[in-house]
PDB file of N, CA, C and O in Angstrom:
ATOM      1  N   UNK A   1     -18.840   2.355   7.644  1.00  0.00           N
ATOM      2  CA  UNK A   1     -18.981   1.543   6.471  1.00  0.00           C
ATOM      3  C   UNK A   1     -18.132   2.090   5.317  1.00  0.00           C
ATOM      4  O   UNK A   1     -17.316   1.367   4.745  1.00  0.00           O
ATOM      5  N   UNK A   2     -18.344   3.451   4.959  1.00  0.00           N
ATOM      6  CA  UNK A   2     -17.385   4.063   4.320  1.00  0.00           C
ATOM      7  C   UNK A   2     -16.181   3.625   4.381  1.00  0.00           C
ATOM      8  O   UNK A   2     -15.830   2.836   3.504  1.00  0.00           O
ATOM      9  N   UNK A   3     -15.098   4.072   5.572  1.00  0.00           N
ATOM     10  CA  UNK A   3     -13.851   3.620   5.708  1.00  0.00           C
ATOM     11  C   UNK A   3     -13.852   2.186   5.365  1.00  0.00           C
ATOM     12  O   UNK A   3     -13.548   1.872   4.215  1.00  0.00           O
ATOM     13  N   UNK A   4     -14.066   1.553   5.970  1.00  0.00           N
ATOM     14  CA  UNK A   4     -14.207  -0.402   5.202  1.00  0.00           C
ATOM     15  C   UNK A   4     -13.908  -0.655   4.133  1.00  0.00           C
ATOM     16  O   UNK A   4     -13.034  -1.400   3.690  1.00  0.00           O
ATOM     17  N   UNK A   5     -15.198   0.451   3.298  1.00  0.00           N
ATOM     18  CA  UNK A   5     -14.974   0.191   1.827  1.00  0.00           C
ATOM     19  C   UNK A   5     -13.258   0.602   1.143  1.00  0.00           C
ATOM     20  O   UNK A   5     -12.235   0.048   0.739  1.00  0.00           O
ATOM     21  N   UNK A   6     -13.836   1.924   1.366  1.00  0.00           N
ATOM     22  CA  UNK A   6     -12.371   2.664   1.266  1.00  0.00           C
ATOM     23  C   UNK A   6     -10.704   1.922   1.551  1.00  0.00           C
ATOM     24  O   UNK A   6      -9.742   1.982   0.785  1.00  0.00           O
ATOM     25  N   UNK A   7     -10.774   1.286   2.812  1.00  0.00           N
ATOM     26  CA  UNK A   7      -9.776   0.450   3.056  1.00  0.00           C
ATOM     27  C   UNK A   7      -9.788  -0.962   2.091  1.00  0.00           C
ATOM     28  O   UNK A   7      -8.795  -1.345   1.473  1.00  0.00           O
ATOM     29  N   UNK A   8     -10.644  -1.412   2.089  1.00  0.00           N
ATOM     30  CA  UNK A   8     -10.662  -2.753   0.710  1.00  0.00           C
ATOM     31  C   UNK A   8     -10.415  -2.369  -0.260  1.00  0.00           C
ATOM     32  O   UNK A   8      -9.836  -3.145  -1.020  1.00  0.00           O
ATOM     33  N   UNK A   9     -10.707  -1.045  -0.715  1.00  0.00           N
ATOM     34  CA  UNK A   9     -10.815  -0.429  -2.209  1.00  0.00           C
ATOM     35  C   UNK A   9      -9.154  -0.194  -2.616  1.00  0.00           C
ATOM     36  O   UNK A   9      -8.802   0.094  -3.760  1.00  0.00           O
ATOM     37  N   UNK A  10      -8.014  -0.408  -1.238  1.00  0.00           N
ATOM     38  CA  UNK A  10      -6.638   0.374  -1.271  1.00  0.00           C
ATOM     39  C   UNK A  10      -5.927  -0.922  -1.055  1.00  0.00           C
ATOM     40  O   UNK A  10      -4.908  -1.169  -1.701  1.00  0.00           O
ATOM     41  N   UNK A  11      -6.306  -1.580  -0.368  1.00  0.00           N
ATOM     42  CA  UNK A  11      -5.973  -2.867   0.101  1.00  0.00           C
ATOM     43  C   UNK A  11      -5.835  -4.156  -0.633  1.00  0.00           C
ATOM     44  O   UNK A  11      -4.951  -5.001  -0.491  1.00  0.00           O
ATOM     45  N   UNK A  12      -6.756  -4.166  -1.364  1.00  0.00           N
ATOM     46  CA  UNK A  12      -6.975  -5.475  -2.088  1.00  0.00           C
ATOM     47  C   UNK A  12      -6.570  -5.108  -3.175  1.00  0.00           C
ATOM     48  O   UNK A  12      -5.887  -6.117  -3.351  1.00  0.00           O
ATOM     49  N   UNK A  13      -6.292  -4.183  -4.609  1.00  0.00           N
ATOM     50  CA  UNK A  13      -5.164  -4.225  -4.919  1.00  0.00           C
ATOM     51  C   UNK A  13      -4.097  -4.160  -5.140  1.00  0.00           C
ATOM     52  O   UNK A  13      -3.741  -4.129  -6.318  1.00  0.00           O
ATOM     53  N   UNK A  14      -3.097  -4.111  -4.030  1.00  0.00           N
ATOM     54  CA  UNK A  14      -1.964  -4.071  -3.478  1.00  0.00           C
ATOM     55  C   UNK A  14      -1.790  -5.495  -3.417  1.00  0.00           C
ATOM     56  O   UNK A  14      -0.931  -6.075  -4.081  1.00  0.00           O
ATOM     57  N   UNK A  15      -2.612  -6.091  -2.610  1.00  0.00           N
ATOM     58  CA  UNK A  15      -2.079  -7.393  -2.120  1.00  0.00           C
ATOM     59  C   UNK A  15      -2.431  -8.373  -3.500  1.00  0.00           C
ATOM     60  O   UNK A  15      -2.031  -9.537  -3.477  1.00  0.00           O
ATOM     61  N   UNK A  16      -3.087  -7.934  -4.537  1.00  0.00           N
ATOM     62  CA  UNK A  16      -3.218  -8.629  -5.669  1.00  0.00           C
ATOM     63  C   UNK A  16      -1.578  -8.335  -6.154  1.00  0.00           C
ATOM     64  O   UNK A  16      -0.927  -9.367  -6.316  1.00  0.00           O
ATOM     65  N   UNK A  17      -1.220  -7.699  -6.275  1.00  0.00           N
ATOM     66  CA  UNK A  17      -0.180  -7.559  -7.104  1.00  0.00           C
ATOM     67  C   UNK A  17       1.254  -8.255  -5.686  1.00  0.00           C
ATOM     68  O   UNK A  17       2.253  -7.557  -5.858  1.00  0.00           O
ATOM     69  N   UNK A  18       1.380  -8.759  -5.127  1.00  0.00           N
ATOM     70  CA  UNK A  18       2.367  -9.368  -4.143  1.00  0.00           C
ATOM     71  C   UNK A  18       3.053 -10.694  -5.102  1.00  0.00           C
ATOM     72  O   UNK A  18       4.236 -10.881  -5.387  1.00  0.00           O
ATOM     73  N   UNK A  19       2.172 -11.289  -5.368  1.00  0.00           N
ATOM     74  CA  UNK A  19       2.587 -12.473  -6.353  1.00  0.00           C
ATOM     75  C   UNK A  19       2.809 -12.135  -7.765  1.00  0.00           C
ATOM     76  O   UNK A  19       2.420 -13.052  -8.488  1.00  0.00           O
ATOM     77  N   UNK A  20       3.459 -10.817  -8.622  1.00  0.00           N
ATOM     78  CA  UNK A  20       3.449 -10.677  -9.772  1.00  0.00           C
ATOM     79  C   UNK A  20       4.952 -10.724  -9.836  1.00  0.00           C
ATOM     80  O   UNK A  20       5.756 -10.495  -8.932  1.00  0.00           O
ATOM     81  N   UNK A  21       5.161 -11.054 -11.043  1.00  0.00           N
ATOM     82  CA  UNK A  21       6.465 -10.599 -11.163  1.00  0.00           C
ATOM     83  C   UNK A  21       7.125  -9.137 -12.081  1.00  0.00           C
ATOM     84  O   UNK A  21       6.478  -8.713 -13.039  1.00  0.00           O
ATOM     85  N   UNK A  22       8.567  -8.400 -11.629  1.00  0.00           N
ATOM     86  CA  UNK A  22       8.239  -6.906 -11.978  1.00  0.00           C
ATOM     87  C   UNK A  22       7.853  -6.422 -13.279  1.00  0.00           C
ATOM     88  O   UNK A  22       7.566  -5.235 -13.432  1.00  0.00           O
ATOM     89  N   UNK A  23       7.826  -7.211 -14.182  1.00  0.00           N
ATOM     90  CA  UNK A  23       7.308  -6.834 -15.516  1.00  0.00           C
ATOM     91  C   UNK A  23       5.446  -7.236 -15.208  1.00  0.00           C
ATOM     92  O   UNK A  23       4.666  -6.531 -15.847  1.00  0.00           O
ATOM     93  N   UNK A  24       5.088  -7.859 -14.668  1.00  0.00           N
ATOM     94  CA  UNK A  24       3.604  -7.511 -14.985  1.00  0.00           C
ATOM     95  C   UNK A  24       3.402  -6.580 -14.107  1.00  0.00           C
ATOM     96  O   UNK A  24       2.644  -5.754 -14.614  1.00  0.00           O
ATOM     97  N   UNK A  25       3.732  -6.244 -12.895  1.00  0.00           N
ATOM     98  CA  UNK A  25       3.729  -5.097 -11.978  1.00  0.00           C
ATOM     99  C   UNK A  25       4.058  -3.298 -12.912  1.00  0.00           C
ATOM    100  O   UNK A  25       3.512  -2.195 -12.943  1.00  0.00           O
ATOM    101  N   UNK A  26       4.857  -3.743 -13.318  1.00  0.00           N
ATOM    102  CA  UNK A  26       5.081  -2.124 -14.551  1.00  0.00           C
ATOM    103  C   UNK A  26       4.278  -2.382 -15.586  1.00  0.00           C
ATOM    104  O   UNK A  26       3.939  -1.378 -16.214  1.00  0.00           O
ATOM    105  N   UNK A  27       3.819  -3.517 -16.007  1.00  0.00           N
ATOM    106  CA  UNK A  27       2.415  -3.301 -17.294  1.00  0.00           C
ATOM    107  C   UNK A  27       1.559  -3.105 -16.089  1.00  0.00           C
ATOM    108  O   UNK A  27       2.225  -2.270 -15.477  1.00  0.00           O
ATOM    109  N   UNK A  28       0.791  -3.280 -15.556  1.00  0.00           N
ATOM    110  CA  UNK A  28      -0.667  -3.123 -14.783  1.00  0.00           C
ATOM    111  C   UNK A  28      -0.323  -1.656 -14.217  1.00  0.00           C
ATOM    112  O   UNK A  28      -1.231  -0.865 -14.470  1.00  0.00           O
ATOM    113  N   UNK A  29       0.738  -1.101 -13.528  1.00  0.00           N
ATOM    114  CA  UNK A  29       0.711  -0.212 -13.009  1.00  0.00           C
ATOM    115  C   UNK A  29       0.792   1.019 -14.375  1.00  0.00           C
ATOM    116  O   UNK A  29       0.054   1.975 -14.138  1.00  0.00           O
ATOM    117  N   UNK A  30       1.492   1.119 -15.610  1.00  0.00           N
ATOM    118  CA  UNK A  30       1.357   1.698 -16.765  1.00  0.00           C
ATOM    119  C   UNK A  30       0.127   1.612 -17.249  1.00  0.00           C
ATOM    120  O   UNK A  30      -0.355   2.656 -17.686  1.00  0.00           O
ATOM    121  N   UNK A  31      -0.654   0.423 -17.296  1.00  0.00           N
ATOM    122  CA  UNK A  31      -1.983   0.255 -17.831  1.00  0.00           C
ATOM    123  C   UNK A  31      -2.844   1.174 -17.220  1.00  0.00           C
ATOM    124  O   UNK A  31      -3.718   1.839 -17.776  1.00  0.00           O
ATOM    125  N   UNK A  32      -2.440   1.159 -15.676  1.00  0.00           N
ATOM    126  CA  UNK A  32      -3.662   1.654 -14.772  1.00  0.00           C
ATOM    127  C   UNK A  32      -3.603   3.589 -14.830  1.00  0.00           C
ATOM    128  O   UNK A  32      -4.445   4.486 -14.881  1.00  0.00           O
ATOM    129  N   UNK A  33      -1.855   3.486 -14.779  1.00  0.00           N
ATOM    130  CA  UNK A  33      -2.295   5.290 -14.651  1.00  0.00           C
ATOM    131  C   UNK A  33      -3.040   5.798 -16.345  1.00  0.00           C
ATOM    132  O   UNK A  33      -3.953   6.555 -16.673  1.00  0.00           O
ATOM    133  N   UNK A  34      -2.150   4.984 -17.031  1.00  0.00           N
ATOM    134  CA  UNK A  34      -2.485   5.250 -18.973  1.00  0.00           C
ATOM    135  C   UNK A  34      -3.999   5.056 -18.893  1.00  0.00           C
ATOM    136  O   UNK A  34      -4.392   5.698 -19.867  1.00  0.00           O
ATOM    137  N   UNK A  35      -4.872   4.637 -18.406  1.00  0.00           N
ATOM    138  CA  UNK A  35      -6.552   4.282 -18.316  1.00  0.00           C
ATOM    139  C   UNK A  35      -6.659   5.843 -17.329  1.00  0.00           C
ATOM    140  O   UNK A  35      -7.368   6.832 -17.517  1.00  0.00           O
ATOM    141  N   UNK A  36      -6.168   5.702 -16.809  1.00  0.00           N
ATOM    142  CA  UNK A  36      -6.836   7.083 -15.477  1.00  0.00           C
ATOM    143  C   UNK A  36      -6.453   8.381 -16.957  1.00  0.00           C
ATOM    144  O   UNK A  36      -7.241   8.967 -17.700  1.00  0.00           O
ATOM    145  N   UNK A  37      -5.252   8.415 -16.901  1.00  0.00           N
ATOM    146  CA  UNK A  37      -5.329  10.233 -17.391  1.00  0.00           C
ATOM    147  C   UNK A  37      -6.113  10.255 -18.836  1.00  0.00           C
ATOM    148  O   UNK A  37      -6.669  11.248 -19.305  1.00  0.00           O
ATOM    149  N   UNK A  38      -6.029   8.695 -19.565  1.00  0.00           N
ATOM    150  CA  UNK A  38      -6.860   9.017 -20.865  1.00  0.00           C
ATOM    151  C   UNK A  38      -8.188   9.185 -20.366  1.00  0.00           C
ATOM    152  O   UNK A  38      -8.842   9.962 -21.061  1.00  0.00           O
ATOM    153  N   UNK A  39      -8.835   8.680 -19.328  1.00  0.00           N
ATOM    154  CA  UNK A  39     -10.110   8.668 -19.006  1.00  0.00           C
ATOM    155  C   UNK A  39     -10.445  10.395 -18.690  1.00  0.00           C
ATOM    156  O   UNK A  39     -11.398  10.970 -19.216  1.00  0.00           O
ATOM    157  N   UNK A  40      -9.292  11.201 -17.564  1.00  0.00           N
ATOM    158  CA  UNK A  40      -9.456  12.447 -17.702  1.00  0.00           C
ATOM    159  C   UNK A  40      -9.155  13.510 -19.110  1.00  0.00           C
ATOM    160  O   UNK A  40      -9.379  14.699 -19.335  1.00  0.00           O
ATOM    161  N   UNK A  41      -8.704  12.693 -19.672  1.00  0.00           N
ATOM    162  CA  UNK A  41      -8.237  13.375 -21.126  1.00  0.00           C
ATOM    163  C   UNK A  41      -9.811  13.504 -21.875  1.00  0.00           C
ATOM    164  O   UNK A  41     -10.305  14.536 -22.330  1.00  0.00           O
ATOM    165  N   UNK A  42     -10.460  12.041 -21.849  1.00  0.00           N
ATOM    166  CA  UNK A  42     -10.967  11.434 -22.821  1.00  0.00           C
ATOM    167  C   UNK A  42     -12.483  12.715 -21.971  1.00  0.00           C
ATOM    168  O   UNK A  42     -12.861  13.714 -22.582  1.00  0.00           O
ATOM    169  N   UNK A  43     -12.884  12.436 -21.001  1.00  0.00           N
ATOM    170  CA  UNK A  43     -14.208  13.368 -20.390  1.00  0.00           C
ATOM    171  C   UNK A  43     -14.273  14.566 -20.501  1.00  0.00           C
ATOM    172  O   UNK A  43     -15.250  15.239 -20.172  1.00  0.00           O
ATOM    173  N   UNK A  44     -12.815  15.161 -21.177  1.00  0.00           N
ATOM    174  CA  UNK A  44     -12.860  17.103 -21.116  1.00  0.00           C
ATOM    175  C   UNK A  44     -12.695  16.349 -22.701  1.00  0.00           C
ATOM    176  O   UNK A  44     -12.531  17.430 -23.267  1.00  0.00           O
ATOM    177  N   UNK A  45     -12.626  15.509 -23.657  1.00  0.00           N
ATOM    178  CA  UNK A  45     -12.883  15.744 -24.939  1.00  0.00           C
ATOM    179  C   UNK A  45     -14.298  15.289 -25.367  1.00  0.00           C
ATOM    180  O   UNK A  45     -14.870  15.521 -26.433  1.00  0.00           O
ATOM    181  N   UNK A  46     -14.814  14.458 -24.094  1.00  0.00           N
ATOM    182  CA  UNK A  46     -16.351  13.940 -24.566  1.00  0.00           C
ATOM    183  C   UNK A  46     -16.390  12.614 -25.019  1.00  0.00           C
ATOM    184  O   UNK A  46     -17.067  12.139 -25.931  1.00  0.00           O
ATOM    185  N   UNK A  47     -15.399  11.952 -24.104  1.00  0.00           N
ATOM    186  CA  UNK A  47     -15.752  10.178 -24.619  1.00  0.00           C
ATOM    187  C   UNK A  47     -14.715   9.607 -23.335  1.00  0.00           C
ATOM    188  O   UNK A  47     -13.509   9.625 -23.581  1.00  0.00           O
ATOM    189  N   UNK A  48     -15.048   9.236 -22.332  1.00  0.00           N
ATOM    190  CA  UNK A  48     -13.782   8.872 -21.334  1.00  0.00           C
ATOM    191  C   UNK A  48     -13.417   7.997 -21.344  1.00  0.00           C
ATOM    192  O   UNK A  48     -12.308   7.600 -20.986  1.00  0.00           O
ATOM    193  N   UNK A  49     -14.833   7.124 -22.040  1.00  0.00           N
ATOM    194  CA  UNK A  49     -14.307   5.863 -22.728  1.00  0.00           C
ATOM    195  C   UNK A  49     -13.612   5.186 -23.129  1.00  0.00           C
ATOM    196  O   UNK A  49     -13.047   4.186 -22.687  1.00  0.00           O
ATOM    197  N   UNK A  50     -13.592   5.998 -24.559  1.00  0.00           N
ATOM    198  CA  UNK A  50     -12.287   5.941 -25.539  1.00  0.00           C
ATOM    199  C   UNK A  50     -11.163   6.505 -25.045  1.00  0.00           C
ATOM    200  O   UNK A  50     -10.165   5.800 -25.188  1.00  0.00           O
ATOM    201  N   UNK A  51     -10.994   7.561 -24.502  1.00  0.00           N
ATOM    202  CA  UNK A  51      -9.615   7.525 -23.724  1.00  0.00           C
ATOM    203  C   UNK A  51      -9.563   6.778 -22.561  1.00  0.00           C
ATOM    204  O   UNK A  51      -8.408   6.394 -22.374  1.00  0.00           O
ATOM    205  N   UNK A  52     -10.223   6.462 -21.822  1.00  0.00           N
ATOM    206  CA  UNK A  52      -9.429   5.580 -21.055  1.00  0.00           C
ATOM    207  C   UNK A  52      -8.742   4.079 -21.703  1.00  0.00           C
ATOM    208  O   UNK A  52      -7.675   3.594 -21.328  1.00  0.00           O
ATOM    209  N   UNK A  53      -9.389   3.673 -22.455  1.00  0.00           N
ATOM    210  CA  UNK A  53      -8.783   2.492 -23.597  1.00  0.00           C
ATOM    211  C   UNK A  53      -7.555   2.758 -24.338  1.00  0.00           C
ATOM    212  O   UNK A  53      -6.605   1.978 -24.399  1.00  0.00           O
ATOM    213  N   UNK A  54      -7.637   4.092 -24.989  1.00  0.00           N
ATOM    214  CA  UNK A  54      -6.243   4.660 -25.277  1.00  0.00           C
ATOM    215  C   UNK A  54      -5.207   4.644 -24.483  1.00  0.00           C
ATOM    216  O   UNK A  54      -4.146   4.020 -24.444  1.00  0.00           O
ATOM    217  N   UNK A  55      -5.911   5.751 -23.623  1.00  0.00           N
ATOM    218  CA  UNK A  55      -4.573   5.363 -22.446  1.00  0.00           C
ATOM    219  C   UNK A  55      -4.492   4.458 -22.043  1.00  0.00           C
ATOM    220  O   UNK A  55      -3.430   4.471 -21.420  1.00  0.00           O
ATOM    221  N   UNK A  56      -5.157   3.099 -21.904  1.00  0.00           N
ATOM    222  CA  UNK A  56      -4.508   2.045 -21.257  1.00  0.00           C
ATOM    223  C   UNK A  56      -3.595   1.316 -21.969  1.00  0.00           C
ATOM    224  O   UNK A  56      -2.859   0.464 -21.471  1.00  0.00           O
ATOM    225  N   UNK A  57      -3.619   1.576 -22.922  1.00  0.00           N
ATOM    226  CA  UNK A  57      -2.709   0.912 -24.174  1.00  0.00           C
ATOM    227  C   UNK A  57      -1.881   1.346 -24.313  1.00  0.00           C
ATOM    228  O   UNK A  57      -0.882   0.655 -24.513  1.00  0.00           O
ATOM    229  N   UNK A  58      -1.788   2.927 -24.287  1.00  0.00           N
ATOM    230  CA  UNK A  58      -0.560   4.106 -24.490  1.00  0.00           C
ATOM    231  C   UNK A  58       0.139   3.389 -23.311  1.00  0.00           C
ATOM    232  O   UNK A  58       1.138   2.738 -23.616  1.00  0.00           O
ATOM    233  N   UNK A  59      -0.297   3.411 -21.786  1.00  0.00           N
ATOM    234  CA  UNK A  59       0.205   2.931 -20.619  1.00  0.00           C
ATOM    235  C   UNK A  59       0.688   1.779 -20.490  1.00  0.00           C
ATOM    236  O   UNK A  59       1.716   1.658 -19.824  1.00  0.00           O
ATOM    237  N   UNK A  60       0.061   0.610 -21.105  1.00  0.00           N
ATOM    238  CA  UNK A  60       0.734  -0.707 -21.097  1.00  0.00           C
ATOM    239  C   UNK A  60       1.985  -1.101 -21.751  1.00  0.00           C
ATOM    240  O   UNK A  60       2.741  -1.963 -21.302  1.00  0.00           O
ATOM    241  N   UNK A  61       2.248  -0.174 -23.253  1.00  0.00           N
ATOM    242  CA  UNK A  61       3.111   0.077 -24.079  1.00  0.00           C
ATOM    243  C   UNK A  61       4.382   0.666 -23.214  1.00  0.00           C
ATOM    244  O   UNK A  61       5.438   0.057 -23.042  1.00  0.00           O
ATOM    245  N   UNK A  62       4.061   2.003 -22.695  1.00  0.00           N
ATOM    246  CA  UNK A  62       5.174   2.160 -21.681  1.00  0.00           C
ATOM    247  C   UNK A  62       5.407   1.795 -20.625  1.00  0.00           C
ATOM    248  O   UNK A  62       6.391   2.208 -20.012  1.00  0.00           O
ATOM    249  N   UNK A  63       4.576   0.935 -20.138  1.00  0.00           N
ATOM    250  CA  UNK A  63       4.862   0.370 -18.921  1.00  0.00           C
ATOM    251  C   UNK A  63       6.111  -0.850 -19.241  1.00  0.00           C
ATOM    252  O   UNK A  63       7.020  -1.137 -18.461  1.00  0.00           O
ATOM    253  N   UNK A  64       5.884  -1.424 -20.530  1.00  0.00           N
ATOM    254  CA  UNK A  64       6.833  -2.595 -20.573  1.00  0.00           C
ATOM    255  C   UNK A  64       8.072  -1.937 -21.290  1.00  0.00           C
ATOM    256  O   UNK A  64       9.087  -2.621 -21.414  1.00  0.00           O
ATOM    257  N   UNK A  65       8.046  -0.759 -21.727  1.00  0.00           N
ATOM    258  CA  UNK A  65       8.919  -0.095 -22.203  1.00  0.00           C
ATOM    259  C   UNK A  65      10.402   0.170 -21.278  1.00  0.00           C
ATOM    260  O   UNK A  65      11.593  -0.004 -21.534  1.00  0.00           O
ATOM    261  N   UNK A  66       9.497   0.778 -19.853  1.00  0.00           N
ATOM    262  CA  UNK A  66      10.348   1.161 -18.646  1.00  0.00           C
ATOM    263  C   UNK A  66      10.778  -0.157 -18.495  1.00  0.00           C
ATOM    264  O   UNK A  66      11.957  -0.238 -18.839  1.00  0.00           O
ATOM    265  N   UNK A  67      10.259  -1.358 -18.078  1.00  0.00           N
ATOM    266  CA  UNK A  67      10.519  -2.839 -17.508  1.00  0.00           C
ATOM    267  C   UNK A  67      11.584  -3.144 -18.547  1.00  0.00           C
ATOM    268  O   UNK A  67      12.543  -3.698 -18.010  1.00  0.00           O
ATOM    269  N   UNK A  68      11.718  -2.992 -19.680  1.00  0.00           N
ATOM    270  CA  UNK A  68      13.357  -3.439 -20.914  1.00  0.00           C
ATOM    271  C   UNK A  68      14.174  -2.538 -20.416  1.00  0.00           C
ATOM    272  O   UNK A  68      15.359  -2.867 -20.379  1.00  0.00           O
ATOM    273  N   UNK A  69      13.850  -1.359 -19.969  1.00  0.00           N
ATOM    274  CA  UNK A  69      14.720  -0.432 -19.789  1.00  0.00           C
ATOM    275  C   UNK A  69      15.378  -0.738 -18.136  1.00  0.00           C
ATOM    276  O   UNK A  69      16.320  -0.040 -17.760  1.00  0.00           O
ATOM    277  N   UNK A  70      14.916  -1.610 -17.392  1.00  0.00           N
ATOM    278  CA  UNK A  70      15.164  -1.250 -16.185  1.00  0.00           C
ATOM    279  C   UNK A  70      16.253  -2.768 -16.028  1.00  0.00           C
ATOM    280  O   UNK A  70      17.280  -3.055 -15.414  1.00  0.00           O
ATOM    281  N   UNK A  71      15.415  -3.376 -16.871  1.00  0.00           N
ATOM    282  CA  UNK A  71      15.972  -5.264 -17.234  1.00  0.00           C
ATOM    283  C   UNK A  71      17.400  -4.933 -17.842  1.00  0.00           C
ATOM    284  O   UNK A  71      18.181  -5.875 -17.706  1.00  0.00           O
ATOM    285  N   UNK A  72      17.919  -3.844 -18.466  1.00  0.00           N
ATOM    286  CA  UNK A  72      18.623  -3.662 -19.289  1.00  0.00           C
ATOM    287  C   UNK A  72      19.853  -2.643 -18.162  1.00  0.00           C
ATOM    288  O   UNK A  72      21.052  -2.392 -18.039  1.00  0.00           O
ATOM    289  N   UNK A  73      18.803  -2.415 -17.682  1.00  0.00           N
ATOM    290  CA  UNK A  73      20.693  -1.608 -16.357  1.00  0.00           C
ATOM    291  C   UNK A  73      20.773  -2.332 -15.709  1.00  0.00           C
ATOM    292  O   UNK A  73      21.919  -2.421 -15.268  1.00  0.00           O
ATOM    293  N   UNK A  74      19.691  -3.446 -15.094  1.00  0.00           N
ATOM    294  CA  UNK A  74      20.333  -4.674 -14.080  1.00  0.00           C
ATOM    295  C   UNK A  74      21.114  -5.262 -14.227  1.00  0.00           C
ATOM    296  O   UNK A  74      21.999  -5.557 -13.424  1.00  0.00           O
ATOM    297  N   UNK A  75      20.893  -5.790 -16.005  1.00  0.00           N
ATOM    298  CA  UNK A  75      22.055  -7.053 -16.543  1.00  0.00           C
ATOM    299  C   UNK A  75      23.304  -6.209 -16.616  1.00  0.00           C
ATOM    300  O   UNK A  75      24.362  -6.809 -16.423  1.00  0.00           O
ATOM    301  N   UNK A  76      23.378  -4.287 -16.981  1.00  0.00           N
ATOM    302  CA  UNK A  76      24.478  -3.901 -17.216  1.00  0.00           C
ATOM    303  C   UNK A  76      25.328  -3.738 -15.624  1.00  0.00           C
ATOM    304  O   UNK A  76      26.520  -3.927 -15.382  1.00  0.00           O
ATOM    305  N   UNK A  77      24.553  -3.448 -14.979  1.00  0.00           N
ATOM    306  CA  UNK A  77      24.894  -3.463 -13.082  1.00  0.00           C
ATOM    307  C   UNK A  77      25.757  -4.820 -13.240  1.00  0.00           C
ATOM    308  O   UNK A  77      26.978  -4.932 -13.136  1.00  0.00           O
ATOM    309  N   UNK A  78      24.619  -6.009 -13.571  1.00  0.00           N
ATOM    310  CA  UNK A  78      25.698  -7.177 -12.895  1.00  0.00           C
ATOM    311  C   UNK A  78      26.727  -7.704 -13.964  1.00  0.00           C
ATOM    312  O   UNK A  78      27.507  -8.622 -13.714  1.00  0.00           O
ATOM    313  N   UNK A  79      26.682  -7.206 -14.890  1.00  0.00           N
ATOM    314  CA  UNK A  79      28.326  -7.600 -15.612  1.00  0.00           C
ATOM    315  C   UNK A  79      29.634  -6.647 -15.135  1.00  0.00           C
ATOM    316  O   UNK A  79      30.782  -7.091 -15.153  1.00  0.00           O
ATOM    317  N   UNK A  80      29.262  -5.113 -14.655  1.00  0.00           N
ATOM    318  CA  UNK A  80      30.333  -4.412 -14.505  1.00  0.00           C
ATOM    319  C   UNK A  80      30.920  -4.920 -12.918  1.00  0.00           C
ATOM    320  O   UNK A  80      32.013  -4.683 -12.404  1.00  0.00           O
ATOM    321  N   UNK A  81      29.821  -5.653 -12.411  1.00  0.00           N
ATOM    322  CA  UNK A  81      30.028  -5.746 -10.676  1.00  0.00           C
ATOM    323  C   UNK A  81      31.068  -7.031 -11.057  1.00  0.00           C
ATOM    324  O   UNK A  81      32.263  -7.023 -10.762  1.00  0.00           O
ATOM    325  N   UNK A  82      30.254  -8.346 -11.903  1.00  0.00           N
ATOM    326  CA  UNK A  82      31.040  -9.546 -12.468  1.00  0.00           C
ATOM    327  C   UNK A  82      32.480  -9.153 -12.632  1.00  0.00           C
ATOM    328  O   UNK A  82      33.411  -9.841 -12.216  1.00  0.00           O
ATOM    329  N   UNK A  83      32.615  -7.979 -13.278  1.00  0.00           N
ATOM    330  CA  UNK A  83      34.149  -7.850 -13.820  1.00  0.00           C
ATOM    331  C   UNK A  83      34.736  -7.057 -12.644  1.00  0.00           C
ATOM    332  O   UNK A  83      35.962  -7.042 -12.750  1.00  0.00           O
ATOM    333  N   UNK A  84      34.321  -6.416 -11.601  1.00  0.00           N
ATOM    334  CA  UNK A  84      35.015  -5.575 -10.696  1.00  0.00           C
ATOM    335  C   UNK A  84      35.459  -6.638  -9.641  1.00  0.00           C
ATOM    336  O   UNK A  84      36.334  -6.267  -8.858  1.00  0.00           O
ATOM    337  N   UNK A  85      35.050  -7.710  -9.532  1.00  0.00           N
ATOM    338  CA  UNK A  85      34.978  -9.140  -8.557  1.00  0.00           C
ATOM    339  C   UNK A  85      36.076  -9.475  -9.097  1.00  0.00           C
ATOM    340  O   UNK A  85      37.029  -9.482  -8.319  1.00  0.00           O
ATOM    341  N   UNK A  86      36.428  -9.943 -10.854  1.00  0.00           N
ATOM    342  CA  UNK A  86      37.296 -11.014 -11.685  1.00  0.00           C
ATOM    343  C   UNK A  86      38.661 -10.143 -11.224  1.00  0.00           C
ATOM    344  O   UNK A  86      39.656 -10.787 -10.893  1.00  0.00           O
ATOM    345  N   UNK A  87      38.702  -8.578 -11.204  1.00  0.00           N
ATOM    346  CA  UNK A  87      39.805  -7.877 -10.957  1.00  0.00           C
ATOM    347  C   UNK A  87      40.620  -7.868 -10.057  1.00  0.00           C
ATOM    348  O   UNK A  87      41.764  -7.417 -10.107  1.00  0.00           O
ATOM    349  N   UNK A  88      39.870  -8.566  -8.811  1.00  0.00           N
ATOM    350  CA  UNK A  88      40.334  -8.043  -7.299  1.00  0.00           C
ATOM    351  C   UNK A  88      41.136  -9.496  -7.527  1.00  0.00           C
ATOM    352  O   UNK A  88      41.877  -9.937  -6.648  1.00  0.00           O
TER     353      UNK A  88
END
């Protein structure tokens, strides 16, 4: 019964995230670790609460941070590839 759980618990959200597109995939996945370490932050300060809320915010913030940043070497990838094509 254990394993079952355990396997649904790994399983199901993975396959939630199949239909996202990569910017909500880098907010949820930023949200989720930014909630985990504020939550361990937040229980050795005495509220895991409040840090995990922090961090999920701290996390969501950089999660879409990385996603401009990543949106931003693709478009630079496909203009230098655009112009290495116009050359030949």
């Amino acid at each position: 019964m254990k394993k079952l759980l355990l396997f649904a618990a790994v399983t199901i959200p993975l396959a939630a995230c199949a239909d996202m597109t990569p910017t909500q995939q880098r907010a949820l996945t930023g949200t989720a670790i930014g909630a985990g370490g504020g939550a361990a932050i937040g229980a050795i300060a005495g509220n895991a609460g409040l840090g995990a809320g922090i961090g999920a915010g701290a996390g969501l913030l950089g999660g879409l941070l990385v996603d401009r940043s990543r949106q931003a070497q693709d478009a630079a990838f496909q203009q230098g590839f655009a112009a290495g094509q116009q050359r030949r």
